[in-house]
C-alpha positions as CSV (number, residue, x, y, z in Angstrom):
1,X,-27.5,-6.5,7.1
2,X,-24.0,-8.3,8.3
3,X,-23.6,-11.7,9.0
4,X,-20.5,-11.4,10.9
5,X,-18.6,-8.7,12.4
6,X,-14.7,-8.8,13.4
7,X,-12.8,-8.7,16.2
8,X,-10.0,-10.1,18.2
9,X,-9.5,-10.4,21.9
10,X,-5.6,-9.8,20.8
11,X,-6.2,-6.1,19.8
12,X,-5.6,-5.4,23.3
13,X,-1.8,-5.2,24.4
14,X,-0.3,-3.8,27.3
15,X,2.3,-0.9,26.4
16,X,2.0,0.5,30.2
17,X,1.3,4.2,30.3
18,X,0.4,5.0,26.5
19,X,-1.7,7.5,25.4
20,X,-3.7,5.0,23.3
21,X,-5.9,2.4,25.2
22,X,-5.6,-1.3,23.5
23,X,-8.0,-2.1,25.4
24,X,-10.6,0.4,24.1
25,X,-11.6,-2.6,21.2
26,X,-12.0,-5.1,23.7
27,X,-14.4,-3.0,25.7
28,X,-16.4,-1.9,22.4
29,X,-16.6,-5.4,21.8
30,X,-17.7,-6.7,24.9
31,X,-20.0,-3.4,25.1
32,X,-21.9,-4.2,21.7
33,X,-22.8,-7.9,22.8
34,X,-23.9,-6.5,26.4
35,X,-26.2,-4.3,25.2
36,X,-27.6,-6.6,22.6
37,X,-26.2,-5.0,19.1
38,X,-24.3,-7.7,18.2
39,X,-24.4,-11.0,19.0
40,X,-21.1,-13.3,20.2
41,X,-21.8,-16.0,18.0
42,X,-21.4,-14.2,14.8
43,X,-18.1,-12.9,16.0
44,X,-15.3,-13.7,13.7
45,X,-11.7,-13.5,14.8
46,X,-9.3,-12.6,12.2
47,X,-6.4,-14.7,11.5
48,X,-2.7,-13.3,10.4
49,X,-2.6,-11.6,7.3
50,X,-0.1,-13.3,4.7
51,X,3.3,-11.0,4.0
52,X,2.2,-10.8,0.1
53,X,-1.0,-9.0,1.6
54,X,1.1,-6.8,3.5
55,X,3.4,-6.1,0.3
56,X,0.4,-4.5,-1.8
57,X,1.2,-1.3,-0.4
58,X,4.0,-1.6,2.1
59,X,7.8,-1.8,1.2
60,X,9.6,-5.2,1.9
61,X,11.5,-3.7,4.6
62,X,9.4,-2.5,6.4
63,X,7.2,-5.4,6.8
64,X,10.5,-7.4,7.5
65,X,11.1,-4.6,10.3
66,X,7.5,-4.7,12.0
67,X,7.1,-8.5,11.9
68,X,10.2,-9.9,13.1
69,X,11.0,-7.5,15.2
70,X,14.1,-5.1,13.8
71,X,12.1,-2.1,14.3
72,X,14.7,0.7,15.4
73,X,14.8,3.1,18.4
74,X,13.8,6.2,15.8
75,X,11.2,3.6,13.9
76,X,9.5,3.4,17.1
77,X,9.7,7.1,18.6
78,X,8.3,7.8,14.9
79,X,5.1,5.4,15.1
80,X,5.1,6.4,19.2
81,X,4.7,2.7,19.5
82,X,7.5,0.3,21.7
83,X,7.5,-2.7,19.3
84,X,6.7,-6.0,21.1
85,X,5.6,-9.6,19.6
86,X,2.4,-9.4,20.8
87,X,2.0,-5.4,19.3
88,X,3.1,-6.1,15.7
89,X,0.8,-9.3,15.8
90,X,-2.1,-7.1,16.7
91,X,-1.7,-4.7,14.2
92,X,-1.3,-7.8,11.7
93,X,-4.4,-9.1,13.0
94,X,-6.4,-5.5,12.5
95,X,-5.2,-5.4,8.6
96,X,-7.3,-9.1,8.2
97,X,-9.9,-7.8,10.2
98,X,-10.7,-4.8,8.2
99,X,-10.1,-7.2,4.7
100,X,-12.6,-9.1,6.6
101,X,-15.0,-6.8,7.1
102,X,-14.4,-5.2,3.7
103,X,-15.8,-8.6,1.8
104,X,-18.3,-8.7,3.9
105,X,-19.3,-5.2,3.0
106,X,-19.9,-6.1,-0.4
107,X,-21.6,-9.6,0.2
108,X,-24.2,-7.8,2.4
109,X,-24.0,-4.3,2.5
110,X,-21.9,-3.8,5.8
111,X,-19.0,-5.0,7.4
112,X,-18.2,-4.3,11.0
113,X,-14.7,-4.3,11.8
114,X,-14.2,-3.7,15.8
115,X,-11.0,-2.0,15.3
116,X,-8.6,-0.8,12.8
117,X,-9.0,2.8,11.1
118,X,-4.8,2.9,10.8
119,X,-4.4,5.1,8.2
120,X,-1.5,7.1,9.9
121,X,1.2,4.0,8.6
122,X,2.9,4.5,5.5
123,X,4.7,2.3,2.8
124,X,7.5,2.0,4.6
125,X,7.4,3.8,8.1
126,X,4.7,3.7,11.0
127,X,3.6,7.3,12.8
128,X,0.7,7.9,14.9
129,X,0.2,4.6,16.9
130,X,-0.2,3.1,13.6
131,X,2.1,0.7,11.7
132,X,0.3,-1.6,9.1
133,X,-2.6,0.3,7.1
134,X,-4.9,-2.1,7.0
135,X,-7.1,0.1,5.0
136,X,-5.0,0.3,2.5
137,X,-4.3,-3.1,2.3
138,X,-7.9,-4.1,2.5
139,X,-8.5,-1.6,-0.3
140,X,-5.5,-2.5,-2.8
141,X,-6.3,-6.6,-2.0
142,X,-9.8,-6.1,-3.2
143,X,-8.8,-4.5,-6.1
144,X,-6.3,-6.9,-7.2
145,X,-8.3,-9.5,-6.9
146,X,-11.2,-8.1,-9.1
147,X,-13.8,-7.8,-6.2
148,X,-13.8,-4.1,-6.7
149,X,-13.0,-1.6,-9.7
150,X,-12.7,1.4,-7.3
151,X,-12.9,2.2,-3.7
152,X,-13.5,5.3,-1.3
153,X,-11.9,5.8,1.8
154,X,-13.9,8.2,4.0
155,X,-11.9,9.4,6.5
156,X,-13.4,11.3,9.7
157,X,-11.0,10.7,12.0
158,X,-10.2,14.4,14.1
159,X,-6.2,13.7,12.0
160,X,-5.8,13.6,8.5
161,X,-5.3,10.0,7.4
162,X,-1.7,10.8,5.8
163,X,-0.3,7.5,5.4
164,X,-3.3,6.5,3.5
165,X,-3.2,9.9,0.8
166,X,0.4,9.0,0.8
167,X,-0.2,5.2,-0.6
168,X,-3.0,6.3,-3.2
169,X,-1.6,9.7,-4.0
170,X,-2.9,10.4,-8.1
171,X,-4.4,7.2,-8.4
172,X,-8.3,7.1,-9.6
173,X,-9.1,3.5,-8.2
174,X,-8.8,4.3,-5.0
175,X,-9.8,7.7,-3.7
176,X,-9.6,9.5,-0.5
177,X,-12.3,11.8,1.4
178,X,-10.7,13.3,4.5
179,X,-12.0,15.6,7.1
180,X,-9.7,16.8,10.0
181,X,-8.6,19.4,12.0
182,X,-6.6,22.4,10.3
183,X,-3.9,22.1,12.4
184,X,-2.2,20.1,14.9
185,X,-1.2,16.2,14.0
186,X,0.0,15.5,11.9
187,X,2.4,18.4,11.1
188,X,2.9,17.4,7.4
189,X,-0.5,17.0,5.6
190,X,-0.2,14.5,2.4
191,X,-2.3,14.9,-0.5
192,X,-5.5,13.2,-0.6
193,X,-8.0,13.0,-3.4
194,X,-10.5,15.1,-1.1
195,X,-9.2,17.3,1.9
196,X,-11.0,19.3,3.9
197,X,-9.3,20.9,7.3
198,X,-11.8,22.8,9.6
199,X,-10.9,25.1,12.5
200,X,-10.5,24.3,15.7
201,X,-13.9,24.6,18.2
202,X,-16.0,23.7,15.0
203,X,-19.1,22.5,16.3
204,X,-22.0,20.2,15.2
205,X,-23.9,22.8,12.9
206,X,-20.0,23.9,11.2
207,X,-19.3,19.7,11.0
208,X,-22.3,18.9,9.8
209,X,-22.9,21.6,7.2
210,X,-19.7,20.8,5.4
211,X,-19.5,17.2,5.3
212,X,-23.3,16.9,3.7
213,X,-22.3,19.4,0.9
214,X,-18.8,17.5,0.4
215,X,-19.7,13.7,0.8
216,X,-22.7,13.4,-1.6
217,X,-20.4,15.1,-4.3
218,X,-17.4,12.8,-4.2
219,X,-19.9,10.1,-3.8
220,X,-21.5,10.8,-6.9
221,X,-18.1,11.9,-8.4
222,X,-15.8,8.7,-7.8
223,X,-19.1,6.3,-8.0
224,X,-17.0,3.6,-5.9
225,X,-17.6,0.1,-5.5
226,X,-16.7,0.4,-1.7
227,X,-16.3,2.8,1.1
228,X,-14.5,1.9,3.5
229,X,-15.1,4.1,6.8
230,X,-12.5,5.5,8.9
231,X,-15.3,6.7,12.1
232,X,-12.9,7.8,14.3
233,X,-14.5,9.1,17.3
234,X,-11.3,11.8,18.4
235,X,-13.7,14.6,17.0
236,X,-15.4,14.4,20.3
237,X,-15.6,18.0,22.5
238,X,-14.0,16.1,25.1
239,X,-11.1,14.3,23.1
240,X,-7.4,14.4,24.4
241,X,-6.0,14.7,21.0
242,X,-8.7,16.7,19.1
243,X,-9.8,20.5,19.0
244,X,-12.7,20.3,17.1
245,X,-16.4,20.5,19.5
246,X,-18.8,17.8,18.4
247,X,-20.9,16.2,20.6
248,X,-21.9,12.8,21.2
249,X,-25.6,13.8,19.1
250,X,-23.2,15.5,16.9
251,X,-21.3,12.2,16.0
252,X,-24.4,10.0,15.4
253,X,-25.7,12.5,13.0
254,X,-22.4,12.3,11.3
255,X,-22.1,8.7,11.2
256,X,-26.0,8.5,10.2
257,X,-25.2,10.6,7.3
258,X,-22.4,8.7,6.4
259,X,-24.5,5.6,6.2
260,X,-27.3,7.0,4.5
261,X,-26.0,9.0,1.4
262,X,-23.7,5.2,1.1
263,X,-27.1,3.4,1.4
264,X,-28.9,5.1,-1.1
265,X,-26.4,5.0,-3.6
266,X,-26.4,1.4,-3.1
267,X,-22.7,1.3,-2.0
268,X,-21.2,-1.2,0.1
269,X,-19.5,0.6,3.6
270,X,-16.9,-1.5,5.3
271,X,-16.9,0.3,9.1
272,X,-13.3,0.8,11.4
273,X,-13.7,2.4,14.5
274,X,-10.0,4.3,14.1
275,X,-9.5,6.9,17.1
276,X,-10.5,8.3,20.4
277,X,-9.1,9.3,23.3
278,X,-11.5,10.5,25.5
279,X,-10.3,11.0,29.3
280,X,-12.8,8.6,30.3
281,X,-12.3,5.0,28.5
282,X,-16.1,4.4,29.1
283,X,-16.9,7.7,27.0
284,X,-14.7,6.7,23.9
285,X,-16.5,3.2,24.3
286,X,-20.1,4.2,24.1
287,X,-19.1,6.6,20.9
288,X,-17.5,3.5,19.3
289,X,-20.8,2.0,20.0
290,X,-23.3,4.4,19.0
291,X,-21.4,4.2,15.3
292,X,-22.3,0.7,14.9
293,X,-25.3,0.9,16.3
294,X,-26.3,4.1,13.7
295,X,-24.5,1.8,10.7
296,X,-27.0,-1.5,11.8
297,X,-30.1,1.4,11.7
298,X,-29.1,2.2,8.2
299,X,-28.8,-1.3,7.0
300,X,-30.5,-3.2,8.6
């Protein structure tokens, strides 16, 4: 059971008219403490992630670029993201949030990080509304620093986690599981360790059939220290930016699977919420919810 869970009131920045709602964290936040999942004193607010934690797996330049603001009219049409201050300081913020929540993980179990899942930002390049992988970073710090041999990222966003396959491509410490939409974003696939793409208007029964003959086996194949759980919620019937037909019951069997074959291997799960872009905010909030609240079932 988690001590603390992360979040920070600075996720949310105003970008005018975009596509993707900062403010979808905040409400998740606010949402989970409403309703009595998590309580507001055991918040933790990240604090900025040092540049050596951002140069684990991202090229000096392009840190240099996101940071201090020399990001470039194509660097931003690329990440679909108009760089401001307060934007590359969130997305700073989101890489210690999911380290965070990460060591917490494997002190006690699970780690709930409200926010994060970026795993469309490369080396040296953002795409996707994403520009600092924070699991990546949270995967390759760990590592370094001896706190774990090997880690799985379990990635269920309705996208292929690209940047992320890019970054570990052929390495056997840290391994991918991905399950996304055949086609659609993004338009050039990277190689993961696991990729499965499933057709559009797959529903529950077609979701859930797959994914508990896949995860259990590269589970038990890559025997990781650490998942780390990309839960993006864009798999949704209703989502903007997704084809596939899951429903909200759908999802929580999903995520309760997730948690469970973890849980009985004894294997820590760091949580992000990644995406969802429901045309109701309110929708893509409760989803983000009902994750957590199926990961604190599990563990608890």
């Amino acid at each position: 059971m988690p001590r603390h869970w992360f979040h920070s009131p600075r996720y949310t920045v105003d970008m005018g008219a975009h596509t993707f709602p900062t403010v979808k964290f905040q409400r998740v936040a606010e949402s989970l403490v409403e309703r009595g999942v998590l309580s507001s004193a055991f918040r933790v607010e990240p604090g900025d992630p040092s540049r050596d934690d951002l140069l684990l797996v991202h090229t000096p330049s392009w840190v240099e670029r996101v940071l201090d603001g020399k990001m470039t009219l194509d660097d931003e049409l690329r990440a679909e993201l108009p760089w401001s201050k307060k934007l590359a300081e969130a997305h700073a913020l989101a890489v210690s949030g999911t380290m965070l929540a990460a060591r917490e993980a494997l002190e006690r179990g699970l780690g709930i990080h409200v926010g994060g899942g970026a795993h469309h930002a490369f080396p040296d390049h953002g795409e996707g509304f994403c520009l600092l992988n924070d699991l990546a970073v949270a995967a390759e710090r760990l590592r370094r620093g001896g706190l774990a041999k090997s880690v799985l990222v379990v990635d269920l966003d309705v996208h292929q986690g690209n940047g992320t396959a890019a970054i570990f491509r052929d390495r056997l410490d840290v391994c991918t599981f991905s399950m996304h939409q055949e086609e659609g974003y993004p338009e050039k696939r990277e190689r993961g360790t696991v990729d499965i793409e499933l057709p559009a208007g797959a529903t529950d029964e077609d979701y859930l059939d797959v994914l508990t003959k896949r995860l259990p086996a590269a589970l038990d194949a890559h025997r990781p220290d650490l998942v780390l759980y990309q839960a993006g919620v864009d798999v949704h019937e209703r989502d903007l930016l997704g084809s596939l037909k899951l429903t909200s019951g759908g999802i929580a069997a999903r995520d309760r699977f997730v948690f469970e074959a973890c849980f009985r291997r004894a294997i820590p799960v760091g949580v992000t919420l990644g995406g969802g872009y429901s045309p109701s905010l309110e929708e893509t909030v409760l989803l983000h919810v009902q994750t957590v609240r199926e990961a604190l079932a599990v563990f608890s």
